[in-house]
N, C-alpha and C positions, 0 to 999 in steps of 0.2 A: 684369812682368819676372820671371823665371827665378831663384827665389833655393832654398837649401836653410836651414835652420835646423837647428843642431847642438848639444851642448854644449860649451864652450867653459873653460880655464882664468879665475880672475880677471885672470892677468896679460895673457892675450888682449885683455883688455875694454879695457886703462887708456890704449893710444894714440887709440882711436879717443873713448874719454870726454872724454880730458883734450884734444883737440882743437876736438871738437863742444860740452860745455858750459863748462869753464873754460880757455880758450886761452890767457887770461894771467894765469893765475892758475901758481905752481909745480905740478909733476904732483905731488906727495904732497897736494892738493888734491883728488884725487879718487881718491884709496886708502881705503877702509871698512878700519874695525878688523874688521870681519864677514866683509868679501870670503872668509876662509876656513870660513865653515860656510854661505856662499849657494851657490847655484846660477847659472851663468850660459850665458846663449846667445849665440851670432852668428848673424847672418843672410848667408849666404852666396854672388858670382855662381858660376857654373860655372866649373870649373876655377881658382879664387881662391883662395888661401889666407891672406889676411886678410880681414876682417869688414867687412860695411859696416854694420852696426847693430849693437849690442848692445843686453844688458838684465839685470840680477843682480837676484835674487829669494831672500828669505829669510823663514822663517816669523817672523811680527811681528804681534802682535795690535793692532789699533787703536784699541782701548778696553780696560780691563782686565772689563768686564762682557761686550766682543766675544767670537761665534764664533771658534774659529781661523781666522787670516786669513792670507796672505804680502802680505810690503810688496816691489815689484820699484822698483828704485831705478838710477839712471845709465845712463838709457835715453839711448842717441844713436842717429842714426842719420845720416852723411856728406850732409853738404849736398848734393851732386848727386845722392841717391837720394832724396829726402825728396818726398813727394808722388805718388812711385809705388804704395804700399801693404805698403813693405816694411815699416815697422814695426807697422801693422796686422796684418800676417801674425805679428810677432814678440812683440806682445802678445798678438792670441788664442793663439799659441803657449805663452806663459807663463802665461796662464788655465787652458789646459788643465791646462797642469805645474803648476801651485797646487792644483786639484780633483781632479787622477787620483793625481800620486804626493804632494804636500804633505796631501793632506785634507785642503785649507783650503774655507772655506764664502766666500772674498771674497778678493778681491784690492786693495789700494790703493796711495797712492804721495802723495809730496810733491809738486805739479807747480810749475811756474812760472804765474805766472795768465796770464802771453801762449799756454799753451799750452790752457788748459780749452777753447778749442772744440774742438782735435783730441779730446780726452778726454769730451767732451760727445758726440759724434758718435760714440765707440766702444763708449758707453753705459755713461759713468762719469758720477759726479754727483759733486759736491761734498760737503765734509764741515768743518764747520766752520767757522774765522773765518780770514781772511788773514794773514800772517806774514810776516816778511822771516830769511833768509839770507843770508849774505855781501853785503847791499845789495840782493838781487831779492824781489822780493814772489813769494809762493809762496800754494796751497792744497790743503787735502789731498782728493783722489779717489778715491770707490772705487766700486766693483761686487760684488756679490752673484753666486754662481758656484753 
């Protein structure tokens, strides 16, 4: 599928966030105190001018002995595109953007554990021990850039 990848405002990001992972949760549930010193992208069809995926990315170290890393965080991407490659496209996109303009040596993220085989398969690995958020088990993944 025919997408472009851009950059994007935060406030671009937080319809398609707060739809795709807390839909009943209130929207200031997926507003970052950060949102304004990250980086964010959408994924785009043609001629569209809203996003079908996002992803916000901020430099975050994941150990304090860690390389500089960026942690990209409130990735969604709209249930009818999901399995086409579009957010594959939008995370190597954000890898790129972590090592070329961030200097980061790794990328990682909080995942949901329902989601570690997609993140397994993109060639992220696990980090650590399991955890819960708002009620969902979560783990943390990263890659080496």
């Amino acid at each position: 599928m025919a997408t472009t990848i851009r950059a994007i405002s935060a406030e671009e990001t937080i319809p398609l966030r707060h739809s795709v992972l807390w839909p009943d949760a209130p929207i200031e549930h997926v507003l970052l105190p950060e949102d304004a010193s990250g980086d964010h992208f959408g994924a785009f069809l043609p001629d569209a001018h809203l996003p079908i995926a996002v992803i916000s990315v901020f430099v975050e170290v994941l150990t304090p002995s860690s390389p500089k890393s960026a942690r990209f965080r409130k990735f969604a991407c709209a249930p009818e595109y999901q399995g086409k490659g579009i957010g594959s496209a939008l995370l190597h996109h954000v890898a790129s953007h972590a090592r070329e303009t961030l200097e980061a040596h790794g990328i990682w993220c909080d995942a949901r554990v329902s989601a570690t085989p997609w993140y397994l398969k993109r060639g992220m690995e696990p980090y650590g021990e399991i955890f819960q958020k708002s009620g969902i088990d979560y783990i943390r993944m990263q890659m080496q850039l």
